[in-house]
C-alpha positions in Angstrom: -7.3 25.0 -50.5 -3.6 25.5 -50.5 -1.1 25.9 -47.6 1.8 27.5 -47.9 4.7 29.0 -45.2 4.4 32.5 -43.8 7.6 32.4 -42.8 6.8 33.9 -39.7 8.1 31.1 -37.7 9.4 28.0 -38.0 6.0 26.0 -37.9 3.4 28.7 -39.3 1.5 27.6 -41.8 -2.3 29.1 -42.6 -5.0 28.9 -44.9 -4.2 31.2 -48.6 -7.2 33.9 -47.8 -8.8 33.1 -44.2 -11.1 36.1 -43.2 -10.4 37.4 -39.6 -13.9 35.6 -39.3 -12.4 32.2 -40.3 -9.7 32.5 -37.7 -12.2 33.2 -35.1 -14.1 29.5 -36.0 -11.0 28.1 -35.8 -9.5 29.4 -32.3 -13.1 28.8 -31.0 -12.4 25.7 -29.0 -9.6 27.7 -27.3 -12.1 31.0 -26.2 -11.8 30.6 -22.5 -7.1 30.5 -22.5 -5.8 32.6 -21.0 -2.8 34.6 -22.4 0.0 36.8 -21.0 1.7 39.4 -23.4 4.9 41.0 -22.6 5.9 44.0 -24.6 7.7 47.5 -23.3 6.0 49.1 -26.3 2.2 49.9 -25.9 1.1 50.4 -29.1 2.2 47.0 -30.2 1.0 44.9 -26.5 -2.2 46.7 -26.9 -2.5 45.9 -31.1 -1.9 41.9 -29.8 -4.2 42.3 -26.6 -7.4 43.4 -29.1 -6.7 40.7 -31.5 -6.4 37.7 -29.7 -9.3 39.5 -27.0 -11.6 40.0 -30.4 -11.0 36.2 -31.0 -12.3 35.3 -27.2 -9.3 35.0 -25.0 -8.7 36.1 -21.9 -6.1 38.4 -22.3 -3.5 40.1 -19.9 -0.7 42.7 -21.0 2.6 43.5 -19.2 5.0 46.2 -20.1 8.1 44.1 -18.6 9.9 41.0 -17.4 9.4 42.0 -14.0 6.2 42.9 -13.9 5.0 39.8 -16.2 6.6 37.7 -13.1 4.7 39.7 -10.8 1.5 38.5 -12.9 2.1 35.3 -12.9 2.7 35.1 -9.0 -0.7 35.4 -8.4 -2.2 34.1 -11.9 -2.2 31.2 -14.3 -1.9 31.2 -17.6 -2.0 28.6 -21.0 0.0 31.0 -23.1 2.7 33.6 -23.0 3.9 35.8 -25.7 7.0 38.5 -25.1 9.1 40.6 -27.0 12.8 39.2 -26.8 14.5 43.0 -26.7 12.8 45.6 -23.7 14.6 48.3 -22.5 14.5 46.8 -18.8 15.8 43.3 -19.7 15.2 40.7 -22.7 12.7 37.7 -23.2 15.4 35.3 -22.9 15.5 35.9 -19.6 12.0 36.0 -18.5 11.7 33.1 -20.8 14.4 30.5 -19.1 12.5 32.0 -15.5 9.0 30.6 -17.2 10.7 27.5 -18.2 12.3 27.2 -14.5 9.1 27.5 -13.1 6.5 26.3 -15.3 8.0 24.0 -17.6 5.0 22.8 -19.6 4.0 26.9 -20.2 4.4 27.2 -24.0 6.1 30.6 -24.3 6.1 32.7 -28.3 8.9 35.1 -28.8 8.1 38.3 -30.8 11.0 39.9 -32.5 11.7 42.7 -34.9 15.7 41.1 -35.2 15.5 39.2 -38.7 18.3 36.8 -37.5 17.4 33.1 -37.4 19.8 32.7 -34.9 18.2 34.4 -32.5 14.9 32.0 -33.4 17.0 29.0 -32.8 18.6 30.1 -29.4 15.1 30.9 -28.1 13.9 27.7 -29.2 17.0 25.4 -28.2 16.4 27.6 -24.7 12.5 26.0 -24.4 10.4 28.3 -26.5 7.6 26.4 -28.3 8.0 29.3 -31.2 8.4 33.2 -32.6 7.2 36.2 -34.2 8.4 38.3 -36.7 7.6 42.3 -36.3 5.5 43.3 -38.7 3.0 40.4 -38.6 -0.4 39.9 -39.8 -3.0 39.4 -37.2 -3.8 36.3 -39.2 0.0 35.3 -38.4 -0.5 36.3 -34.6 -4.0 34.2 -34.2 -2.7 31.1 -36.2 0.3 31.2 -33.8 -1.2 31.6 -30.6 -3.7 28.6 -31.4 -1.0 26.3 -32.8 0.8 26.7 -29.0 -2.5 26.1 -27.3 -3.5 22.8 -29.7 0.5 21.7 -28.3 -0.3 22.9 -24.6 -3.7 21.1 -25.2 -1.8 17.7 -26.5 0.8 18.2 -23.6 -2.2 18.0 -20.8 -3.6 15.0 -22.4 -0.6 13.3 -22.8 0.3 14.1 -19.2 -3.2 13.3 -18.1 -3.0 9.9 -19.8 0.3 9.3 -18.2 -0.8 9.6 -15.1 -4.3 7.3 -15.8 -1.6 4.7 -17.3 -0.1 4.9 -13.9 -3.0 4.8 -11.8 -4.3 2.0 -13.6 -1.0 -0.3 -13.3 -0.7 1.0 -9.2 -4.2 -0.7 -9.2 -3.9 -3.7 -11.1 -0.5 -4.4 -9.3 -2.4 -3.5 -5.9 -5.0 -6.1 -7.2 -2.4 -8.9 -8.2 -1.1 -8.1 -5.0 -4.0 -8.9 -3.5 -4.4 -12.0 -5.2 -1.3 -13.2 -4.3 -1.7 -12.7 -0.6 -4.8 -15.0 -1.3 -3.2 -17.5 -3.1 -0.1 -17.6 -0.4 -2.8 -17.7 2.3 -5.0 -21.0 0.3 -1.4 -22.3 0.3 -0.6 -22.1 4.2 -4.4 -23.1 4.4 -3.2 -26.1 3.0 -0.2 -27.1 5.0 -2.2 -26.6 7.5 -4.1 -29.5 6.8 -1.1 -31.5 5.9 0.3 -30.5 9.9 -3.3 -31.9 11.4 -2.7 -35.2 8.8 0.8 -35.8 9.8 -0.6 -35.0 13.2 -3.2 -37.9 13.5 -0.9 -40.2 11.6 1.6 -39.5 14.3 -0.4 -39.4 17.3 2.5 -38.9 20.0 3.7 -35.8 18.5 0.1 -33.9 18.2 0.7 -30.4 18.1 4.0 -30.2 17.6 4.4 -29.2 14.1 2.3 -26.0 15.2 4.2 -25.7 18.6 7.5 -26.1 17.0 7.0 -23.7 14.4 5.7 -20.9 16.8 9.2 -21.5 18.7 11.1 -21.3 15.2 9.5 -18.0 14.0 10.7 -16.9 17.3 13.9 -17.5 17.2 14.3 -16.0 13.8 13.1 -12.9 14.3 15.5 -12.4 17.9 18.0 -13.5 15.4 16.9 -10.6 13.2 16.2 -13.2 10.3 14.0 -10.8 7.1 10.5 -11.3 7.6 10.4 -12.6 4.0 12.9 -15.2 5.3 10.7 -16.1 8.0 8.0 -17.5 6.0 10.2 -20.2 4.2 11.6 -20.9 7.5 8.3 -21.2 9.0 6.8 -23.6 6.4 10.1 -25.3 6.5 9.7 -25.7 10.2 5.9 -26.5 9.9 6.2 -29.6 7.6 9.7 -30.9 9.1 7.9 -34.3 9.5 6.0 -34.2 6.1 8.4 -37.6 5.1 6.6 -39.4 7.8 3.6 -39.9 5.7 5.4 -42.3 3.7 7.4 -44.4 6.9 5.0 -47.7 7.6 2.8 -47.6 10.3 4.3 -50.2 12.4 7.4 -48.5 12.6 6.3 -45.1 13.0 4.0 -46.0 15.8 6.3 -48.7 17.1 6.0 -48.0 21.2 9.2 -50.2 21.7 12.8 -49.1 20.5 13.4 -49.5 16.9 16.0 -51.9 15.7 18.6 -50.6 13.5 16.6 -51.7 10.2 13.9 -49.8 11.1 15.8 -46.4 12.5 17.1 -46.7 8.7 13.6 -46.4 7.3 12.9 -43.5 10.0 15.8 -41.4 8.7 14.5 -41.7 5.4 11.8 -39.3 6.4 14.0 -36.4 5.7 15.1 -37.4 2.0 11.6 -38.4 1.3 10.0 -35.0 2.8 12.1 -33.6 0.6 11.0 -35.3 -2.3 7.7 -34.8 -2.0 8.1 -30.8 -1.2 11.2 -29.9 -4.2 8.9 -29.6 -6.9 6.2 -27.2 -5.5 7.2 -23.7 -6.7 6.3 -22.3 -3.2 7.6 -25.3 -1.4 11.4 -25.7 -3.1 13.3 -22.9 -0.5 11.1 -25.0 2.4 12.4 -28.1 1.2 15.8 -27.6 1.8 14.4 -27.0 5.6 12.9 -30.2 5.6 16.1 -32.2 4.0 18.5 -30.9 6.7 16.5 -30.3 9.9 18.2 -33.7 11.8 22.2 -32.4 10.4 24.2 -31.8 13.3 26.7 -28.6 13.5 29.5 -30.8 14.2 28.8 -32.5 10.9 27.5 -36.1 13.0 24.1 -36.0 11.8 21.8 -37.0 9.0 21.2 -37.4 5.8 24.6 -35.8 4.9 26.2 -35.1 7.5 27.0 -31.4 6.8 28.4 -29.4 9.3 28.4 -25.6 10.4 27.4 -22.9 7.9 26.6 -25.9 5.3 23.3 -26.3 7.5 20.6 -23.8 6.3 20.5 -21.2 8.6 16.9 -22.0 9.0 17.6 -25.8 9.8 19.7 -24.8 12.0 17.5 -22.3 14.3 14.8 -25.4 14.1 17.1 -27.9 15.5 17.3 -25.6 19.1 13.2 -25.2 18.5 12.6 -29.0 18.0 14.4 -29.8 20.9 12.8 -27.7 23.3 9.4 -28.8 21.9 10.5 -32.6 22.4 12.3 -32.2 26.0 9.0 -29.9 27.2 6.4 -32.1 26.0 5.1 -35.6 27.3 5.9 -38.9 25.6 5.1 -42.5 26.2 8.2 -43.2 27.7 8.9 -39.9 29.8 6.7 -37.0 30.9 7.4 -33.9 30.0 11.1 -32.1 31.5 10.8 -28.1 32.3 11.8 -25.4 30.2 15.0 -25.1 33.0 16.0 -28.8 32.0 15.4 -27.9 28.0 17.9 -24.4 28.2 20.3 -27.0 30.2 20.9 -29.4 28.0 20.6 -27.0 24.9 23.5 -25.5 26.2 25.4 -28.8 27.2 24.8 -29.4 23.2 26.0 -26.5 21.7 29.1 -26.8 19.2 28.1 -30.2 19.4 24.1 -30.9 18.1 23.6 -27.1 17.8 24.7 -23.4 16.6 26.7 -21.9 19.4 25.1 -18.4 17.2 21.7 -19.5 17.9 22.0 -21.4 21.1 23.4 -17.8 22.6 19.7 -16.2 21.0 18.1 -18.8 22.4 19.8 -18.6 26.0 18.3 -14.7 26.1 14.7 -15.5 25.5 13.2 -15.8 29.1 11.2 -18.8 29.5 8.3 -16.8 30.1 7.7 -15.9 26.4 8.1 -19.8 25.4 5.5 -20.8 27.7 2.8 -18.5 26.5 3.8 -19.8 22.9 2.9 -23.2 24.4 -0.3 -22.2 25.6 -1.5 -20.0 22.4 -0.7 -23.2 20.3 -2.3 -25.8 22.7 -5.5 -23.6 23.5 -6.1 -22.3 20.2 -9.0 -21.9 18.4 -8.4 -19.3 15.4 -7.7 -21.9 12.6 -4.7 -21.4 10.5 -3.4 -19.4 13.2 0.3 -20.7 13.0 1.5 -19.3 10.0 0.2 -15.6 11.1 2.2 -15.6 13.9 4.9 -15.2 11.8 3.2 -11.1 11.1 1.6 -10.7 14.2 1.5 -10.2 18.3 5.0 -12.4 17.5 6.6 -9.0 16.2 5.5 -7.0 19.1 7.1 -9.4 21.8 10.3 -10.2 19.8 12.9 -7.7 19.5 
C-alpha cells in the first residue's frame, strides 16, 4: 500500500485506490460530528453536504458568512469548512470571527485560487487546513477526517490537562491536609512540654498558657500576619523551655537567689535556645525564646540588645509577661489588679518596654484580658492555647 501527496493541501495524504466504501470505514469513528459548510455557490455546498452526509455526518450548509454566524449562535459544531472568496464577504473573515470565538474549532478553507500564498495566510491566520476546487470526494472525506482526528486529539489533550490539574489541586489539598496534621501533633506536643515546665515550676502554673493567650493578643491589635502569629505564639508558649535544665534547688529556691545562682537562672534563655534552634519548626520560635528578658533600652539579658534589635515578637511578650506576673499570685505577694499592671507598664515604657506596643497595649480595655484569664484558668478543651491564635481571638481583636 503506497501513500503518496494529493497535493490538495498541505497535509493530505490518502490511500492509492480507496473505494468511496473504504473512506466510509475509515470516517466511521467520526459518524455522529457535526459539520458546518459555508459556500455562496449551491451546487458545490450541496455536492460537499451529500458526501460527507453519505459518510454519516451530521451536516449543515450555509450560503454566507453571515448567515454561518447566525448558525452557529444557536448550534455547535466539530468542523467548519468555507469557501475563502463569496460574493458577500470572504472566509478570512468569518474564519478569524471562528477563531475569536471558538478557538479550538478546526476550520478547512476551500478555494478555486491556485496561490499557495493564499494557503499560508489562512493557515498563519488559524486554519487547521485547505481545499483546492476541483477536488475528489476522496480528497474532501480524507480531509474533513484528518481535522476531526486533530479536533479529537485537541479534546483529549485538553481533557487530560485539566485531570493533571485536578489531580495536583487534590494531592496539594491532601499534603495540605497533612501538614495541618503534622503542625497540629507539633503544637500537641509543646503542649505537653508547657504542662512539664509547668509541674517542674510549680509557682508559675498556667502561665505559659496564660501568657501566650495575652501575646497572640497583642499581635493581632498590632496587626502582626496571622502566619507571624504562630511563631510568636510558640515562641511565647515555651519562653521558659531553658528552665528544664536550671537545678531544682535554685529554680524552686523560696528565698532570694544570690548572685551565683541569678547567673544560672539567666542561663535559661541561652539554653532554651539551644534546645529549640535545631527543630525545623522551632528555629523562627527560638529566637523568641533567646531574647524574651532583652530590655528596649538595651539593659537586659543575654545580649543586651536594644530597640528594633529585639524581635518584634520578644518584644510584644515582654508587655504580656509582665501583666501575667503582676496579675497573678506568688509566694511572696498576692496578685496586683489589671489597674496596677497598665500602671506600671506605662511607668516602663522606653525603659523595659516598646513605647509602639505599650501604646497597643494601653487601648485594650481590661475587660478583654480578664476573660483571657478565665478561658485559660477554667479550661477544659485540651490543646486549646495554640487555637486561639485562629479563633473567637480574631473576632474580639481588631
Amino acid at each position: 500500500m503506497n501513500l503518496e501527496p494529493t497535493g490538495t493541501g498541505l497535509r493530505k495524504f490518502v490511500v492509492n485506490g480507496a473505494t468511496d466504501g473504504g473512506v466510509r470505514a475509515i470516517a466511521r469513528s467520526h459518524k455522529t460530528a457535526r459539520i458546518l459548510i459555508v459556500d455562496d455557490e449551491s451546487h458545490i455546498r450541496s455536492m460537499m453536504g451529500a458526501t460527507l452526509e453519505r459518510q454519516g455526518y451530521d451536516v449543515q450548509l450555509a450560503s454566507s458568512g453571515h448567515e454561518a454566524m447566525d448558525i452557529m449562535e444557536g448550534s455547535t459544531f466539530d468542523l467548519v469548512l468555507t469557501d475563502i472568496v463569496m460574493q458577500d464577504g470572504n472566509g478570512i473573515a468569518l474564519l478569524e470571527r471562528i477563531r475569536g470565538r471558538e478557538p479550538h474549532l478546526p476550520v478547512v478553507m476551500v478555494t478555486a485560487i491556485h496561490d499557495i500564498s493564499v494557503a499560508i495566510d489562512s493557515m498563519r491566520r488559524g486554519a487547521y487546513d485547505y481545499l483546492l476546487k476541483p477536488f475528489e470526494r476522496e480528497h474532501l472525506v480524507g480531509t474533513v477526517l484528518r481535522a476531526l482526528d486533530h479536533r479529537k486529539a485537541m479534546e483529549e489533550s485538553q481533557n487530560y490537562k485539566q485531570s493533571l490539574e485536578q489531580v495536583v489541586q487534590a494531592r496539594t489539598e491532601m499534603l495540605r491536609q497533612a501538614m495541618a496534621e503534622l503542625e497540629h501533633s507539633y503544637d500537641v506536643t509543646l503542649e505537653a512540654l508547657g504542662d512539664a515546665l509547668d509541674l517542674k515550676d510549680s509557682e508559675t502554673e498556667g502561665h505559659s498558657k496564660r501568657v501566650t493567650a495575652y501575646t497572640i493578643a497583642l499581635a493581632r491589635a498590632m496587626g502582626i500576619k496571622p502566619s507571624e502569629i504562630k511563631v510568636i505564639a510558640r515562641g511565647a508558649f515555651l519562653h521558659d523551655i531553658g528552665k528544664m535544665a536550671i537545678p531544682d534547688h535554685i529554680l524552686r529556691k523560696p528565698g532570694p537567689l544570690t548572685p551565683e545562682e541569678q547567673e544560672i537562672m539567666r542561663e535559661h534563655c541561652s539554653r532554651g535556645y539551644q534546645i529549640l534552634r535545631k527543630i525545623p519548626f522551632l528555629s523562627d520560635a527560638s529566637e523568641i525564646v533567646y531574647s524574651h528578658q532583652e530590655h528596649y533600652d538595651g539593659t537586659g539579658y543575654p545580649n543586651g540588645l536594644a530597640g528594633v534589635e529585639i524581635p518584634i515578637g520578644a518584644r510584644i511578650f515582654a508587655v504580656a509577661d509582665t501583666l501575667d506576673a503582676i496579675t497573678s499570685d506568688r509566694p511572696y505577694r498576692r496578685a496586683r489588679s489589671f489597674d496596677a499592671a497598665r500602671e506600671e507598664i506605662l511607668r516602663c515604657s522606653g525603659s523595659q518596654f516598646d513605647p509602639a506596643v505599650v501604646e497597643i497595649f494601653l487601648k485594650i480595655p481590661n475587660e478583654l484580658w480578664n476573660e483571657l484569664r478565665s478561658e485559660i484558668t477554667g479550661q477544659h478543651k485540651r490543646f486549646a492555647t495554640f487555637d486561639m491564635a485562629t479563633s473567637d481571638l480574631r473576632k474580639r481583636i481588631r
